[in-house]
N, C-alpha and C positions, 0 to 999 in steps of 0.2 A: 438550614445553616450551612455553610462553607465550612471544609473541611480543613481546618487549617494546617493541617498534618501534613499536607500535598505539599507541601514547599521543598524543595530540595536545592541544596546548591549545587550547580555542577561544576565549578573548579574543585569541589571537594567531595563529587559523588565515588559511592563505597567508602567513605572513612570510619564506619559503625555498622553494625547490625540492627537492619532494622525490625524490629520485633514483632511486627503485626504478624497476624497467622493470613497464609495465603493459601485457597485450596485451588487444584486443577479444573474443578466441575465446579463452577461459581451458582447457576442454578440453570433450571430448565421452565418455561412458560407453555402454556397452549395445553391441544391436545383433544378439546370438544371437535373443532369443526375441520373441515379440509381446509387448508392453504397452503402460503410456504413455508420453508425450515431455514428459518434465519440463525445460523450459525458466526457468532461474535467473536473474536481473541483480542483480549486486551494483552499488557503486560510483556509482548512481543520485546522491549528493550526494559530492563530492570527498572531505569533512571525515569521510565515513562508511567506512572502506577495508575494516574487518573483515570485512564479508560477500566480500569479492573474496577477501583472503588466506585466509579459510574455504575458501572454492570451490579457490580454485587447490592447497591442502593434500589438501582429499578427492579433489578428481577426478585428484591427481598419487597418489596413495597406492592409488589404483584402478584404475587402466589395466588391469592387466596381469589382472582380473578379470570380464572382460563377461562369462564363461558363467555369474554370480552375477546376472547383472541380464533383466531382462524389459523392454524396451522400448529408449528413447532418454533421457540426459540428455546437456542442453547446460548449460555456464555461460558468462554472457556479462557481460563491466565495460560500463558505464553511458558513463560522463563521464569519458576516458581522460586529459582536459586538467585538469581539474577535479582527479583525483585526483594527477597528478604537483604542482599547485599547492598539493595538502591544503586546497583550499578549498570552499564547498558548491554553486558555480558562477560561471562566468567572467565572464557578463553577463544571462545568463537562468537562470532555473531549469529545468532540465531535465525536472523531473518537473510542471510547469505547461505544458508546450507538447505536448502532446497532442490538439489539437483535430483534428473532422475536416476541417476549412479547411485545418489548414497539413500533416497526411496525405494531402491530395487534392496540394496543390503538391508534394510531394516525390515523390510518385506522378509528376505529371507534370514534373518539372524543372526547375518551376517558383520554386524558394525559393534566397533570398540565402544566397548561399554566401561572401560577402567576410567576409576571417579577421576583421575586428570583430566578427561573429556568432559566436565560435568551437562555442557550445554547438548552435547547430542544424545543426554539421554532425557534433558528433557523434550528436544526433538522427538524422541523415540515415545515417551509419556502422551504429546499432544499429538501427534501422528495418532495413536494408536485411540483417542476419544474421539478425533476427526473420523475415522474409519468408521468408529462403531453407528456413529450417529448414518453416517453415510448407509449402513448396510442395515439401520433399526427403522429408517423412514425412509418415505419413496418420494418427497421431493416436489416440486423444482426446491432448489436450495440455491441459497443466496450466502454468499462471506463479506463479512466484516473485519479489518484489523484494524485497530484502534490505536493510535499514535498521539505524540507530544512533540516539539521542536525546543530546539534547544537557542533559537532567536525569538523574539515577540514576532507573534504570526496570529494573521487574521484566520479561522476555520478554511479549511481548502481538502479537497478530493482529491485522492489520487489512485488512477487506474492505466492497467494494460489497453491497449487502444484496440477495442473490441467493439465492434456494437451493440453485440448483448449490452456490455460495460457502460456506453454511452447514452443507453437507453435507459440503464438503472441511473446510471450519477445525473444525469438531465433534472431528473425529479426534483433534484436538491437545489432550493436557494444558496448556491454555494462556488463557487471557483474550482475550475475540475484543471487536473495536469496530466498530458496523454505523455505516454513514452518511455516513461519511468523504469520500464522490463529491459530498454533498450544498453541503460548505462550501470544496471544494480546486476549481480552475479546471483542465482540461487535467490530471490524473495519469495516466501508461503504464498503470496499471491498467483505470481507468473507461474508456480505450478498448480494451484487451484485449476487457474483459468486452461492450462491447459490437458485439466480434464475436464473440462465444456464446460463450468459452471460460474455463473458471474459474480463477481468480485470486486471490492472495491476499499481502499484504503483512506482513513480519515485523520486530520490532524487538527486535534481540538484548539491548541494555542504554545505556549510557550511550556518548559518543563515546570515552572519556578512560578509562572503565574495561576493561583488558586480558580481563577474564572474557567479553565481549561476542564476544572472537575464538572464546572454547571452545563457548557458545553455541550460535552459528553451526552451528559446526561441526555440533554436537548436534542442534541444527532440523535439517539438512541429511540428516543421514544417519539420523533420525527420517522424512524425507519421501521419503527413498527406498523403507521399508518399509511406510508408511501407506497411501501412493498403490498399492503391490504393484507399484511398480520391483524391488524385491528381497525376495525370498519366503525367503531363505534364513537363516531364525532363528540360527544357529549362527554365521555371518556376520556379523551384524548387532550380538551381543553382542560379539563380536571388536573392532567397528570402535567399538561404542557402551562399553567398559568404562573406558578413561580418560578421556573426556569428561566436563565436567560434566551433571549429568540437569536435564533440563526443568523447571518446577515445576511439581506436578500444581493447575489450579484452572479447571476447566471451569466458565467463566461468560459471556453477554452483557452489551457495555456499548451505550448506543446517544448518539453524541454531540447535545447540549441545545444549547448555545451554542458561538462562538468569538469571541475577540476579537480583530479586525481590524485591526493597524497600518496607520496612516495617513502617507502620503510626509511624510517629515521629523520624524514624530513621534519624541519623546525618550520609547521606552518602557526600563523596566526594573523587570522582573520583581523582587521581592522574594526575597530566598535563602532555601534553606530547603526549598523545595518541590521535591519528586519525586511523577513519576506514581502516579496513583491516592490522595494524598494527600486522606484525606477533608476538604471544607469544609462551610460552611453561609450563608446566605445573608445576604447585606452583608459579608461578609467580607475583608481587607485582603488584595489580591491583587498590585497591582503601582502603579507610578507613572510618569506622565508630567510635559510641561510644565506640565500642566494643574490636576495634584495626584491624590488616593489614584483607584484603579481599584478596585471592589469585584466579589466576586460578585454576580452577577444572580439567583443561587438554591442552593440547599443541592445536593450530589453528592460528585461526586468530579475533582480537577484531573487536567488529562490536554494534556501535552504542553507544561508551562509551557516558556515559549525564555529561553535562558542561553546566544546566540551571537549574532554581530553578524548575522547576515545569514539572511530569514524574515521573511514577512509574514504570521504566524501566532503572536500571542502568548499565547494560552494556550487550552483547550475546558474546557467542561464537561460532565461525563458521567453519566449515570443507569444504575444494573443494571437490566436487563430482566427481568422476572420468568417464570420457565418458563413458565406459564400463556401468556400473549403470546405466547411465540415459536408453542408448539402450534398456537395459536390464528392465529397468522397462516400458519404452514405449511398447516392444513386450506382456509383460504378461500381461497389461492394457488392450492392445489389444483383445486379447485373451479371457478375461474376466477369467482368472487365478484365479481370487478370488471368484468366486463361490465354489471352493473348501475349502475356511476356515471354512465354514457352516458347513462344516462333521468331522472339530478338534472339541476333547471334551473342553467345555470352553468357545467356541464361540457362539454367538447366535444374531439373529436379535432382533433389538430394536422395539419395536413397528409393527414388522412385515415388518420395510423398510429396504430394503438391503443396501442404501447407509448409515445406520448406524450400527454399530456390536458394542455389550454389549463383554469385553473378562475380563475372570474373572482370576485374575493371578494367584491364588493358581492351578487351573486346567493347564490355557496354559502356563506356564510358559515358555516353551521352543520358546515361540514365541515372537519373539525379536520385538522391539518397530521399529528396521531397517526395518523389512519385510513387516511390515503393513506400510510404508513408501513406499515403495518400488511399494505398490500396489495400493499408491495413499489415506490412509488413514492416519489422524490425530488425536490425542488426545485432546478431547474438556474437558473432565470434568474426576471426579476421584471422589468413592465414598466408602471408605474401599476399599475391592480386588477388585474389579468392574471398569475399564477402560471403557470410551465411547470414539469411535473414528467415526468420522465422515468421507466420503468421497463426495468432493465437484465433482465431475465428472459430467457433464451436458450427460443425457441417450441422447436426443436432442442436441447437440451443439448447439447455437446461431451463434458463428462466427465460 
């Protein structure tokens, strides 16, 4: 049965307390045989709860079955404050403070913990269960963040453009989006992944629509058998036959544009739009104080915002075409990109090669596509001077 509870408004999320009890350590699976240690977070934004009640459903429905599983799962809530308030955070964004500045201070004990700050200490809470599981098993480990959309939106993936990364979301009957590290400041992920371990972000459907919980569910216990947590087919139909099924549409998007709310600005989105809604370019997208917001170029909208709180009001995405992806898989390979070093322009950061300084009055001829291409991302921008980062594990984990 649907859990009708899931429903929340988001013109009016946080207006009440909501009173269900939410714990940090939602449960733990496995533990007979070797495999992986699939480590889940729901709850990541208050206003998003389905993925927790997902988690807490499957892994209460499974206990009592570990000689069915091969490894380790954990499921862990996010924002314990956040989700009793049904709000998408208390004072910070939770999935923006991921830096490694403020993981060195809580490393050393160093970070404001007065309850004004409520959100970084549950930072500090989920950090600190991530760790343990990290140094209690030996792995490979796989992450999971479990999300919700605040427009109707069909199931879709999202990850740092890695191959570890493209290797695990391939698996999925599912719409995968590369880039994402590229325009978000500080997300749990982009720092997962850049301690080698593969990662991957999920967004079940909409905040407000109930099917978002079954979903869940379905990714869930879809990731158990993909990853070969559970090898036991007979099982698997068992647990996957009342769910609803995934949709089958194995594609890449890779995001183009986003647009950037600016403090105080009176944005709102135009109704009407749900993910993946094809546009074209000048197209009437949203409105400000200022007047109409258009497309910047023909694609597809992806992630238009329909909730008060989000400094992210809408991206633009392009499909990838297979050719590209092969294409960039071989010269990854290859390690192709040792040859950027010898363009005039380029140069290592700090002496680390998975970071390049490229200065643009020099490389100009070098398109923002091609260090894409090679598995490179634009972190930061400083005058002429591009840093681009490459999250590539030398090591893979999984």
């Amino acid at each position: 049965m649907i859990n009708r509870t899931l429903k929340l408004n988001s013109e009016t999320e946080g207006s009440e307390l909501n009173k269900r009890i939410y714990k940090r350590k939602i449960g733990e699976l496995g533990g007979v045989n070797d495999g992986p240690v699939l480590i889940f977070v729901g709850g990541m934004h208050g206003n998003e709860p389905s993925g927790v009640r997902a988690l807490e459903e499957i892994f209460e429905q499974n206990k009592d079955y570990n000689d069915h599983f091969h490894g380790k799962a954990y499921a862990l809530s996010a924002n314990l404050e956040a989700l009793r308030k049904s709000q998408r955070y208390i004072k910070s964004d939770l999935n923006r403070m991921w830096h490694e500045s403020q993981i060195e201070k809580i490393d050393n004990g160093d970070y404001d913990n007065n309850i004004k700050h409520p959100d970084v200490i549950q930072q500090v809470e989920l950090y600190s269960e991530i760790k343990t599981i990290l140094k209690k098993e030996k792995g490979p480990f796989i992450f999971f963040d479990l999300h919700t959309t605040s427009a109707p939106s069909v199931p879709f993936i999202l990850i740092n453009d890695t191959l570890n990364n493209r290797k695990l979301a391939e698996k999925y009957p599912l719409r995968v989006i590369l880039g994402i590290e590229e325009y978000l400041d500080g997300p749990m992920l982009s720092y997962i992944n850049d301690q080698g371990y593969a990662s991957l972000g999920f967004e079940a459907g909409q905040h407000d629509d109930p099917s978002s919980f079954e979903i869940h569910k379905s990714f869930i216990i879809q990731s158990f058998l993909l990853t070969g947590f559970m090898k036991d087919k007979d099982r698997y139909q068992e647990m996957i036959r009342s769910r609803r099924k995934l949709p089958y549409a194995h594609s890449f998007f890779e995001i183009r544009h986003r647009y950037n709310i600016k403090e105080n600005e009176e944005f709102k989105m135009l109704e009407g739009y749900v993910n993946f809604s094809k546009i074209e370019e000048n197209q009437l997208l949203a409105k400000n104080e200022l007047g109409d917001i258009n497309s910047l170029e023909s694609g597809y909208l992806f992630m238009p915002l329909y909730q008060k709180k989000g400094g992210e009001g809408f991206y633009i995405i392009k499909l990838i075409p297979t050719f590209w992806l092969r294409f960039s898989y071989f010269l990854r390979r290859i390690n192709f990109d040792y040859l950027l070093l010898a363009l005039p322009g380029i140069n290592r950061y700090n002496k680390e090669y998975k970071t390049l300084v490229v200065d643009i009055r020099i490389a100009r001829y070098l398109s923002r596509q091609i260090l894409h291409l090679l598995g490179y991302r634009r972190v930061k921008r400083s005058g002429f001077k591009l840093l681009f980062i490459k999250r590539e594990s030398i090591n893979p984990k999984y």
